[in-house]
Structure formats: C-alpha cells, structure tokens
N, C-alpha and C positions, 0 to 999 in steps of 0.2 A: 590578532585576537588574544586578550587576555587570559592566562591559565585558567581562571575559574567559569569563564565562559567556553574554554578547550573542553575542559571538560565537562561540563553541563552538556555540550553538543555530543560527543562522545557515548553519555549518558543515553542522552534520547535515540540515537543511532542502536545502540545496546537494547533498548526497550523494543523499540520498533522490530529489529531483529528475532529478539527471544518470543515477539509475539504470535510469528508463525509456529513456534510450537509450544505454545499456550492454546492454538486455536486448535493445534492437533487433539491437541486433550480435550476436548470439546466436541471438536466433530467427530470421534473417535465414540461418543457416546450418547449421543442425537442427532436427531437433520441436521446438516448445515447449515441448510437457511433459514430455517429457524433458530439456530445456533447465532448465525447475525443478525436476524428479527431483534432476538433478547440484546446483542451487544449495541444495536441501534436506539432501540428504545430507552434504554437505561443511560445510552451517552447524552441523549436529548434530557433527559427528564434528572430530575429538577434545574437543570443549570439554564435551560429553556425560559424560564419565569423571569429570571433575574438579568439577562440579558438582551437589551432593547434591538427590538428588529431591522437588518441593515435593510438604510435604502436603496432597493434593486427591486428590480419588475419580478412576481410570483413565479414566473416561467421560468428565470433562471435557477430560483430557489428548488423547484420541482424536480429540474432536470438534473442539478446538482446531487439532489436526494436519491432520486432516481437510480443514476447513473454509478454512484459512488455506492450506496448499498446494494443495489439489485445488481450493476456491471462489474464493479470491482470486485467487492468482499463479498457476494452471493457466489460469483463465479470461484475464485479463490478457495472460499472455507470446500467448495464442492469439489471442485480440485484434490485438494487436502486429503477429502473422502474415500475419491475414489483413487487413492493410491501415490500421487506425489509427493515425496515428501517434503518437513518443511525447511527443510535445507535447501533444496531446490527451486521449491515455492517461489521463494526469497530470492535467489537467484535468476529465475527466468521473468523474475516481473519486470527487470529490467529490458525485455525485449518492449515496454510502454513508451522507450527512446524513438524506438521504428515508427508505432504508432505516433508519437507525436510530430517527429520529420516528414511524415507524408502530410498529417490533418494540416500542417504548417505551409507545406507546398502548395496543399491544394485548395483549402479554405482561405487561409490568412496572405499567398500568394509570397511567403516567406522564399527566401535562396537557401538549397544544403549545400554545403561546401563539400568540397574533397574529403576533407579532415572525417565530418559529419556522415560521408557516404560509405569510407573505410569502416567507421567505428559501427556503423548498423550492420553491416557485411559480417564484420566480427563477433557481433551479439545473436545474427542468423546463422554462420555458420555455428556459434554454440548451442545453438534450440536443435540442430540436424543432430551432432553428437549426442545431445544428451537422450535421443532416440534408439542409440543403440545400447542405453545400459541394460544389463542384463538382471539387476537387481529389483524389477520392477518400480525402480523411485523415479519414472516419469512415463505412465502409460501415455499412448496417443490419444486418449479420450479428455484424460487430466490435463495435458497439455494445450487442446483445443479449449477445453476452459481457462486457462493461463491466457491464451490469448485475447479471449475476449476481456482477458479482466485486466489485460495491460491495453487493449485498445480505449476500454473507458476511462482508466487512470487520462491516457493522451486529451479523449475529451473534456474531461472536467478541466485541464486547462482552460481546455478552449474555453468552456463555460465561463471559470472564474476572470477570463479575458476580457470577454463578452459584457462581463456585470460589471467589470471596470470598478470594482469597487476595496474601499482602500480599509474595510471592516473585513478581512480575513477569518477569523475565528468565531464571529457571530452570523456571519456568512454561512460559514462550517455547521456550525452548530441550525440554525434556523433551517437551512438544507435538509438536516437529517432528519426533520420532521415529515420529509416528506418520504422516506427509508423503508420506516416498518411495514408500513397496510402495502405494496407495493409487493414485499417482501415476503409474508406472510398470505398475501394471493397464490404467489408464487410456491410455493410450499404447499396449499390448499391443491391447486389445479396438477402439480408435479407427480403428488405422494398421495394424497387423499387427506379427509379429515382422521385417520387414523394415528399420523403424528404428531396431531394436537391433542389427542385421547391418551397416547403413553408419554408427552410429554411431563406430565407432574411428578411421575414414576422414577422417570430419568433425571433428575432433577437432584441430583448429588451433588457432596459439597465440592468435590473435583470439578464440575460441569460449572458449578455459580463461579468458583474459578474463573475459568476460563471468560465466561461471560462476561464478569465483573474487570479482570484484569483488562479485557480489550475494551471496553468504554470507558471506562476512566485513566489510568495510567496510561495506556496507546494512545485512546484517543483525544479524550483532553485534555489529560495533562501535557502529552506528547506535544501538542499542536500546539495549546498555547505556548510552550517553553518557546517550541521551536521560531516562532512569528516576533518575540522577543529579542529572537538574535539576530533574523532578518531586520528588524528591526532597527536592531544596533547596528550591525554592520553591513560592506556593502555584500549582495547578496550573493559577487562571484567569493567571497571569503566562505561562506559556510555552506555551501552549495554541494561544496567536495565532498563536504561529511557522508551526504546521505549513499555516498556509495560504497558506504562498511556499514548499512544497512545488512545487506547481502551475506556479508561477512561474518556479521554477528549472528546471523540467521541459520547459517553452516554452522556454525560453534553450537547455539542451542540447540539443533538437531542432533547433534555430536553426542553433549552432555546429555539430552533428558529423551532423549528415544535410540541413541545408538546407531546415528547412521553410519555407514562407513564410505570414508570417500574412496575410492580406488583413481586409477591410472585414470580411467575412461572420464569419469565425475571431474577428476579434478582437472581435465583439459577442458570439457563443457565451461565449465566453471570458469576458467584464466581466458578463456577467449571474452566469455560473456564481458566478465569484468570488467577486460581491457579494450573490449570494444566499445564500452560504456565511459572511460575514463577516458579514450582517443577522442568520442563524441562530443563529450563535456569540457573538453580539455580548456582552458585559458588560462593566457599568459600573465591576467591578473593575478593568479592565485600565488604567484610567487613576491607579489611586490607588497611592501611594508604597506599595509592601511590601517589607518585610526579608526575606533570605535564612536561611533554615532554618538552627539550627546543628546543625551536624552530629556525635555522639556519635562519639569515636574509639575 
C-alpha cells in the first residue's frame, strides 16, 4: 500500500475511533436515539438526491436501514448512556466477530477454523473481564446493548451479502433512508413524546457537534474514503486497519473524557484485541500486493 494511502487509511481508522467519544458528548445531553435519529437524517439528506438508487430489491434496503440504525448505533449511542464508556464501546464491538462466525455457520453453512474458534474465545473471555471493572465503564445492562449492536453489525453483512451488490456506498446511503422514522418510533414508544418536546432546548452547539461530526465525517466521508481503498486494493490489505479502530477509540476516551485504563481494562482490552487479530488473521497481509488500477 502506498504511504499516502497508509495513511488516508490510518486517517479513517482515527475518525472512526474518536467517534465514540464524539457521540459521548451527545448522548451525554439528549436521548440517544434521538441523538442517532438526527445523525441519520442529516447523513441521508442532501447526498440522497444526488445519488442514483442501487439496484437491489426494497427489503434489503429496509433491513439494512433498519438494522444499522435502530441495531447498531441505537443500541450503542444507548450503551454510551447508560454508562460504558467510549473507550470500551469501541472495544467490545468487536465481539460483532462472534456474531458473524455463528450467522456464517449457521445461515451461509460457512466452516470456523480452529484459528477462528481461538480468536472468539479470546474476544469472550475479554466481554467476561471487562465485567468485573470496578469503575463502572461497563455496566451489565450497557453491555447487553453492545451485544445487540455487535449482533447487527454481523447481520448487515449478511444483508449486504444477500444484495450482492457491487454499489456499496449508495447502497449505504439509500439504506439509511429507511433509519430515522424507525428510530424515532423507537424513542416515541421508549421515552414518551416528552423528549421530542425538550429537544429544541437541548440543542446546543456541542450537541449539533456531535450530531453533525457523525453524519458526515464518520459517516460519509468515512465510508466513501474507505470503499476507495477496498477498491484499490486487495481487501486482505486494508482489512487489518480497521482493528486500531479500537485503538484510537481508547485514545479519544483518554484525551477528551479521562478514562483511565487500569490493570483490569487493559487485559479486557489485549484479549479482545487479540482475539480479534487471531480471528482475522491472514497470511496475505504480509506479501507484497500492488494497487488496483483504477479505470478513469
């Protein structure tokens, strides 16, 4: 991989990261789900217009929408809320490995390897650790939302599997259309209409923050960069990046809320990791590959 695309990837990995505690600052001072309501709506709208609709049947779009705002980042920002930080966040999303090794076995009729069976063991035994921090940075309630929100991370593969389809990013984007009203029910039947009533109130420049930074910079700017490099290259090259996701996710909890990792956090932590990097692991990522040329 070229240094300017090293670090472009780098880049996005860093975004992606610092985003969990961007959304801290956010859900920290409104609903969560409504906190992703806003960050859905605003990543759809305007880029929506300009973007021709990918051919794939409505169902997949729906469940895509669905699943990725209401399972993912509904679950997660509410996570957030109710106490995990987002250093950890970041960290335990990667138990979405587990969820997708089973949907893979048991849907798609996939084989786990040994390698693959180690490396989930080791991402489970760090969800059990990270149970006994004493610092409150992973209640068992927060945690069972993690779970769900790494379980749909797994299916939205499945999904984009499913749709077979080779428009990624307008895929993405046409998805999220179906996000808000979903989301925003959800919020209705949760909380009452009462958090639709102080929401204008709450509605600060730190909040637009938060909200603005994760539709746009996360989410499309992130995504397109990212589909660029899969693009260029093959995709066991840049695949590895996303697992200083995690990494940079600790760092901006560090810097902008003050986590502190202790003994306990930081073994949660090296298991998760490495259990994630055992699972991932291939022998490509060590051999010379050329970058894709690109048809102008």
């Amino acid at each position: 991989m070229r240094l300017n695309d090293l670090l472009l990837g780098l880049s996005i990995m860093c975004l992606w990261g610092f985003n969990f505690s961007v959304i801290k600052l956010g859900a920290d001072q409104i609903n969560p789900i409504l906190l992703t309501t806003l960050r859905f709506t605003f990543a759809m709208l305007p880029v929506i217009f300009f973007i021709k609709r990918p051919q794939v049947k409505l169902r997949y779009l729906m469940g895509y929408g669905i699943t990725f705002g209401v399972g993912v980042w509904g679950m997660m920002t509410s996570a957030i809320t109710l106490g995990v930080s987002a250093g950890m966040a970041g960290v335990l999303m990667d138990l979405s490995l587990i969820a997708s090794l089973l949907i893979g076995w048991l849907v798609l009729k996939e084989k786990i390897s040994a390698r693959q069976t180690l490396g989930a063991g080791l991402i489970l035994l760090g969800a059990v650790v990270s149970l006994s921090l004493e610092d409150g940075s992973v209640p068992l309630a927060g945690l069972l939302l993690i779970l769900i929100g790494a379980l749909s991370w797994a299916v939205i593969g499945l999904i984009v599997k499913l749709a077979n389809t080779q428009q990624v990013f307008a895929f993405s984007v046409w998805g999220m259309l179906f996000a808000p009203l979903p989301l925003a029910t959800l919020a209705l039947v949760t909380y009452g209409p009462e958090v639709f009533v102080a929401l204008p109130e709450q509605m600060n420049g730190s909040v637009w923050f938060s909200v603005l930074f994760q539709a746009y910079p996360t989410t499309l700017l992130g995504y397109w960069l990212w589909n660029r490099l899969i693009t260029k290259y093959p995709l066991s090259t840049v695949a590895p990046l996303t697992m200083l996701t995690p990494v940079f996710g600790l760092l901006g909890s560090m810097i902008f809320h003050g986590e502190v990792i202790d003994n306990t956090k930081l073994l949660a932590c090296a298991l998760i990791l490495v259990g994630f990097l055992i699972g991932q692991w291939q022998q490509s990522w060590f051999k010379r590959q050329p970058a894709v040329r690109l048809e102008s």
